[in-house]
N, C-alpha and C positions, 0 to 999 in steps of 0.2 A: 449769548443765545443758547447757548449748550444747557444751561442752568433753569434756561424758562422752560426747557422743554423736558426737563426731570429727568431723571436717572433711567426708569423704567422706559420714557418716549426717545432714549438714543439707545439704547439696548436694543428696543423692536426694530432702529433706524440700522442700525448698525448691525443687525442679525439681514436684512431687506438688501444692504449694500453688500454683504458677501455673496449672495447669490446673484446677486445681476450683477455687479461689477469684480474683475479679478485685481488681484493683489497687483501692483505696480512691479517692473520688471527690476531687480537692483543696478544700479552703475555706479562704479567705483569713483570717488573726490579725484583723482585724479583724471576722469573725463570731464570735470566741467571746465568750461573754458571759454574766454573771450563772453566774460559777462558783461553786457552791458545793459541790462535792468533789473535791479534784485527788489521784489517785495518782503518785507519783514512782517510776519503773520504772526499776532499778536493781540487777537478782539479782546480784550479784556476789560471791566468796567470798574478794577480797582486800583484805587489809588496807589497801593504798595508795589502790585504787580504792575500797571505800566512804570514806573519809577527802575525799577528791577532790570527791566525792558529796555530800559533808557539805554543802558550801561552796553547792550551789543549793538543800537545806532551806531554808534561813535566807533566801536570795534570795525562794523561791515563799511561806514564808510572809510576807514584806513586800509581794510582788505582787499578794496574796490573803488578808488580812491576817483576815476573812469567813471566810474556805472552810474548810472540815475537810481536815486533810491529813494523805495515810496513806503508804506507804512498802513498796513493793515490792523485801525483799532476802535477800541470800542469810543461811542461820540463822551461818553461822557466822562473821558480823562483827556478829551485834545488837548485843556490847557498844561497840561504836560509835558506836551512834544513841543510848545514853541522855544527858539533859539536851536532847536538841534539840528546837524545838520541832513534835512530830510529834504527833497524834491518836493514832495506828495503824501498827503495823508489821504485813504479811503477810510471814512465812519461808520463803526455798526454799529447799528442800533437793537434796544432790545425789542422792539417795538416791530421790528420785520416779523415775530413769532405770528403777529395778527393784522400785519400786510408784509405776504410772503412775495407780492409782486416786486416792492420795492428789492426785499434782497434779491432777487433775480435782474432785479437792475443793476446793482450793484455791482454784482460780477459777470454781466454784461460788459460793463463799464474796463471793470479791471482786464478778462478777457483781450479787451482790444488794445492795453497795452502791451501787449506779445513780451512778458516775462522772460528772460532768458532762466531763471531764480530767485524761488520763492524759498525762506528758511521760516520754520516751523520754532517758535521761540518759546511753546506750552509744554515743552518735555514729554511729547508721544499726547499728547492732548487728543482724542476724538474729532472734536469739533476742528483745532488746527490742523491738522493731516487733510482734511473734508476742504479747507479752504483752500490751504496750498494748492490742492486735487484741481479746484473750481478756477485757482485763478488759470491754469492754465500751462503754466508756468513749465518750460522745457526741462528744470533741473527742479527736484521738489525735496531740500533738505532737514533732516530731523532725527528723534533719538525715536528708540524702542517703546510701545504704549500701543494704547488702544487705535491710532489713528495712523500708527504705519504701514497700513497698506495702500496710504495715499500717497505713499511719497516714495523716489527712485534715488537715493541717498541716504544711505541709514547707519546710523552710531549707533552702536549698546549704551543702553541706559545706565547711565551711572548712578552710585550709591550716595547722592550729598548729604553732607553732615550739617547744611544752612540753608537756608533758601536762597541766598545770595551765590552760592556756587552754582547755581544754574547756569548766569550767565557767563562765569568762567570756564564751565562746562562745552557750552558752544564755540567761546572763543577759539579753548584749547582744538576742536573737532575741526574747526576751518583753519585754524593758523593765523589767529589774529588777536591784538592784544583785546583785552576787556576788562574793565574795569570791576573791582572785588564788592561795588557798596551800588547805590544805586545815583542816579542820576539824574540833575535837577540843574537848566540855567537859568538865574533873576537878571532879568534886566534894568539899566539902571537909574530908567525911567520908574520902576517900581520902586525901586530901596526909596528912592524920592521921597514918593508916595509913603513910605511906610512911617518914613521920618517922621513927616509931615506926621500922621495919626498920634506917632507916642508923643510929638510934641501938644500936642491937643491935650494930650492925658497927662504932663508934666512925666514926661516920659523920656525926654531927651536931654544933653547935654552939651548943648553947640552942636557941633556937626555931627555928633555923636551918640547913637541910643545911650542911657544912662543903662550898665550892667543891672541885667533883670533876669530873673527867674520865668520863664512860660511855663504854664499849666493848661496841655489840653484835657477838657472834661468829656469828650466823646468817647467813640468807640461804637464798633459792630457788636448790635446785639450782646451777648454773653461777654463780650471780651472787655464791654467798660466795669469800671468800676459802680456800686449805690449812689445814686447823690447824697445820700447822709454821710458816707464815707470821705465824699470831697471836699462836705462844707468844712468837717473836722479836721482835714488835712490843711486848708486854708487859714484855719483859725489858727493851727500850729505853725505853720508860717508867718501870719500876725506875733503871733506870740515871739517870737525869733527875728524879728522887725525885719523878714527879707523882702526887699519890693518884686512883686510879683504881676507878671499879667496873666488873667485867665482866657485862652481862646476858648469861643462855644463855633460848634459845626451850627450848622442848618437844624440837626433835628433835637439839639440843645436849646430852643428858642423858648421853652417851657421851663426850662429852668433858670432863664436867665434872670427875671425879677428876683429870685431866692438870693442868685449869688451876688447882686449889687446890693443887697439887705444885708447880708453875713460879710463881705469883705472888708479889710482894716484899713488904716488910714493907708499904709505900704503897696495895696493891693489895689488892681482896676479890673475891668473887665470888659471884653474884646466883643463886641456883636458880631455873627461870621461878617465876612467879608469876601469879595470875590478870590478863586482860590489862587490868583496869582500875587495878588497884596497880601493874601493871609502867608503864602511861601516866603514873600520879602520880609513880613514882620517877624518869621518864625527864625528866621536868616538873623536878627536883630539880638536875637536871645543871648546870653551868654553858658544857656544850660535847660534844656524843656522835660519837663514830668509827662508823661502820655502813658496811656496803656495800649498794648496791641493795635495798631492805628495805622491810618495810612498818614499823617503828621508823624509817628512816629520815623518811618521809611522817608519822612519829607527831611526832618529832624539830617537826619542820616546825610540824604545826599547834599545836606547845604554845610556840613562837616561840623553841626550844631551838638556838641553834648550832650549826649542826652542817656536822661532814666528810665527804665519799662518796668511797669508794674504792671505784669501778667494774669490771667486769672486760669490759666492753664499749662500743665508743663508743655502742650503741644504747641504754644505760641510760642517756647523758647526754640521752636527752630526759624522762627522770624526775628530774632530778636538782635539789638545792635550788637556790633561786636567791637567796634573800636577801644583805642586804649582809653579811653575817658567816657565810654559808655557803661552804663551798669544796668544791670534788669532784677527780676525777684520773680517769682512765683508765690501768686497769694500773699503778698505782707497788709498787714495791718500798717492802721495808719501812725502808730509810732515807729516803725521799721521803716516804712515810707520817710517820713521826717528825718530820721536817721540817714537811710541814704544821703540825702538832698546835704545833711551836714557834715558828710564825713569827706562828699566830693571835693576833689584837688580842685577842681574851678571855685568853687565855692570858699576856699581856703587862701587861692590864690588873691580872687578878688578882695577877701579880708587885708589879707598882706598890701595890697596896693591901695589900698584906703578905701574900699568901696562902703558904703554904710549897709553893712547885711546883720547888724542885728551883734549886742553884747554876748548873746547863750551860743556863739557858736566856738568860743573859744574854750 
């Protein structure tokens, strides 16, 4: 919501709320207590960042193990938060900018669940301080930012060096553990399903996906890569005979007849799929190419290997960090190929017989 309403329309908001409302009064972490309903404030409509988000559920409910916990987010990453252990999820929408009754229903709503504690999960966010503020919430927790005068709980902003230390950041602040990557559960009524797909595509090997290469070709704006870029990256995969699947998002549906034209005998391609069978299939991988993406952050939490070929050095503060992950900034598409042939999984798979292709040795 924060985002529809531009930079300039929360600056005027936020200039209108220092004058009519005062700063919140501080209490110190050691007055909260006898929690027994904590909201986790987190409207976000992106893939990476609920995933990110995931990782302090699991933390607050170990912290609060008692508490009812409910989950303030944006509607269009619920399939995210299923299997976690949550009570309640409240949806925002972006679509309240232009019915502002419903968000006042909203936190109507949440209001009368009498919050004993609301945590603030946007690192001093504007729009989360404002929610926390709304929902009502007796203890209103968060770091330093635009939005801490909504809240009676407050940590110094710390300096991270990933975008992934956020949520360690929090954990560290409450005293609870939190997990370093992001967080994703597949159900195993999906893997099923997923099965099922690559065996359609000759994809599978008994009970077992046949070791494959994914390829997501998406990407936000600026951060994908050319299509001319990708067909040539696929064609060098052909050429290297590795079996690869290409996923397309939703707003890839334009390029999909190109890449079933250009794919090799090795390679198939993926129409989207809903986004919890597209997490099982990616779960399937033995190693996924993405750029800057919320599959990338998927990639991640399903403990999938994976490569990021960035198109900015500001996405390397998103970018994987595991020991078998690799990223680049800007490589062309022989450096790209290069990576894919130089990775241990890729080397490994050779070793154990997998058929990935004569040039890789």
């Amino acid at each position: 919501m924060g985002h529809a309403t531009g930079r300039a329309g929360r600056i005027a908001f936020g200039g209108l709320l220092e004058r009519i409302l005062p700063a919140s009064a501080r209490i110190p972490l050691e007055d909260v207590r006898e929690v027994r309903r904590v909201l986790l404030v987190r409207p976000n409509f992106r893939l990476g960042n609920t995933l990110m988000t995931n990782a302090i559920v699991r933390g607050l409910r170990e912290r609060f193990p008692q508490a009812r916990l409910e989950y303030l987010a944006g509607d269009a990453t619920l399939p995210l938060l299923e299997n976690l252990p949550i009570d309640a999820v409240h949806p925002m929408s972006r679509s309240y900018v232009s019915r502002p009754w419903e968000f006042f229903s909203l936190f109507r709503k949440i209001r009368r669940e009498r919050f004993d504690l609301a945590v603030e999960a946007g690192m001093g966010s504007f729009s989360g301080g404002l929610y926390a503020y709304l929902s009502g919430a007796r203890w209103r927790i968060g770091f330093e930012g635009s939005g801490e005068r909504f809240l009676n709980v407050l940590f110094p902003r710390p300096i991270c060096q990933h975008a992934y230390d956020d949520a360690l950041e929090i954990g560290a602040a409450l005293g609870m553990p939190v997990s370093d990557r992001p967080v994703y559960e597949v159900a195993e009524h999906e893997r099923s399903v997923a099965l099922e797909i690559l065996g359609e595509l000759d994809l599978r090997d008994g009970p077992q996906a046949k070791p494959l290469i994914g390829v997501f070709v998406g990407g936000h704006l600026h951060k994908r890569w050319p299509n001319e870029r990708w067909l040539r990256f696929l064609e060098a995969l052909d050429a290297n005979d590795f079996p690869y699947v290409v996923f397309l998002g939703p707003e890839e549906r334009a390029f999909e007849a190109t890449l079933r034209a250009a794919v090799g005998p090795t390679g198939r391609v993926l129409a989207p799929r809903p986004l919890r069978i597209f997490a099982a299939l990616v779960e399937r991988c033995a190693l996924l190419v993405t750029p800057d993406s919320g599959p990338m952050h998927l990639a991640v939490a399903l403990g999938v290997p994976t490569i990021a070929l960035l198109q900015s050095e500001k996405s390397s503060f998103y970018a994987p960090r595991g020991p078998h992950d690799r990223s680049a900034v800007g490589p062309d598409v022989d450096a790209a190929v290069a990576m894919v042939r130089s990775h241990p999984v890729a080397r490994r798979l050779l070793a154990e017989g997998a058929s990935l292709g004569h040039s890789l040795t």
